[in-house]
C-alpha positions as a LaTeX table, in Angstrom:
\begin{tabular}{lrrr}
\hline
Residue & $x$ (\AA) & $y$ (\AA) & $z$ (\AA) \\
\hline
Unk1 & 104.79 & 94.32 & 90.28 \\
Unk2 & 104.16 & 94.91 & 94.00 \\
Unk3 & 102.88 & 92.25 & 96.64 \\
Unk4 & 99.55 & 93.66 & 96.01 \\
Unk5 & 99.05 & 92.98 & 92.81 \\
Unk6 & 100.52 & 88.88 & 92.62 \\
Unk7 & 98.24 & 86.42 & 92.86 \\
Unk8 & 96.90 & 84.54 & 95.49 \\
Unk9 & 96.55 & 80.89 & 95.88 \\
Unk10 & 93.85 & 78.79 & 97.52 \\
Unk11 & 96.36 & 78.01 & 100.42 \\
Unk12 & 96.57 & 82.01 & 101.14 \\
Unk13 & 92.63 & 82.64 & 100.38 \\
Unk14 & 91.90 & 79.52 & 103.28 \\
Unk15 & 94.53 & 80.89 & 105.98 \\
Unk16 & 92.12 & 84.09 & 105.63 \\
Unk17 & 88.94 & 82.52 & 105.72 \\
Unk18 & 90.58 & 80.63 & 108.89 \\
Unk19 & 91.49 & 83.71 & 110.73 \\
Unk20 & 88.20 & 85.26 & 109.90 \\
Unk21 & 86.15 & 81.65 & 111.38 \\
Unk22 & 88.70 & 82.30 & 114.72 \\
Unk23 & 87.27 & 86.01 & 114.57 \\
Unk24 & 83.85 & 84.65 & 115.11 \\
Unk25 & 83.76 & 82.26 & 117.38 \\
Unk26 & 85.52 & 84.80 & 119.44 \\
Unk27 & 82.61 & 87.45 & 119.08 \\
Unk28 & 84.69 & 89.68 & 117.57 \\
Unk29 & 82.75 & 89.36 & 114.05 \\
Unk30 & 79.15 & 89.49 & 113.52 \\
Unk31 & 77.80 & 87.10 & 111.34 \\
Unk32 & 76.63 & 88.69 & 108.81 \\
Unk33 & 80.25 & 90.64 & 108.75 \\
Unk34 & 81.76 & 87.36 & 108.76 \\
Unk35 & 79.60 & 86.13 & 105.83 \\
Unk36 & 80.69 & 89.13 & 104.00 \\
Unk37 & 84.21 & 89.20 & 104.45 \\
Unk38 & 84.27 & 85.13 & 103.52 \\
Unk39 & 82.71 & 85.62 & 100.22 \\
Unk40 & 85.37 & 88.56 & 99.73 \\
Unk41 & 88.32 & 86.20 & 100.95 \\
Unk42 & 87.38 & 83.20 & 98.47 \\
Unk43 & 86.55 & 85.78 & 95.48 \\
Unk44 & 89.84 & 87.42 & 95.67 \\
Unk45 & 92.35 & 86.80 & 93.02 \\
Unk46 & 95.62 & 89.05 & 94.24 \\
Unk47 & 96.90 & 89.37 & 97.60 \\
Unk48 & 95.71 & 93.00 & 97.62 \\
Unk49 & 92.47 & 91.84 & 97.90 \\
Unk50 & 93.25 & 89.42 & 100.48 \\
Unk51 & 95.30 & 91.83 & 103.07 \\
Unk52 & 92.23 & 94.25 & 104.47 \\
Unk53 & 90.16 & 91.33 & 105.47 \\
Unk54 & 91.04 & 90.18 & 108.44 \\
Unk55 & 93.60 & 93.38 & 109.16 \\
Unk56 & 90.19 & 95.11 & 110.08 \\
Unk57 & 89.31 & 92.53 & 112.49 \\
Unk58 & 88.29 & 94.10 & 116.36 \\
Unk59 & 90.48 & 93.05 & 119.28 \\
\hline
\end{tabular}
């Protein structure tokens, strides 16, 4: 079983929805995208699902 597939806690799901809050206030995420991505980051279950979100992020 690869990192992928274990699965994540609510500590790792938060750290995600932090970086993606940071994203925003910088303008760097619309709102709507932001919205998106959240729901994504607190429905995932693995860390797979967890590492595109805020990898994607504009600098």
């Amino acid at each position: 079983m690869g990192r992928e597939d274990m699965r994540a806690g609510d500590a790792e799901r938060q750290a995600v929805a932090d970086t993606l809050k940071v994203a925003l206030d910088e303008g760097r995420l619309e709102l709507h995208e932001y919205d998106e991505r959240l729901q994504r980051a607190y429905a995932a279950r693995t860390y797979g699902e967890l590492d595109g979100l805020p990898g994607t992020i504009p600098v």
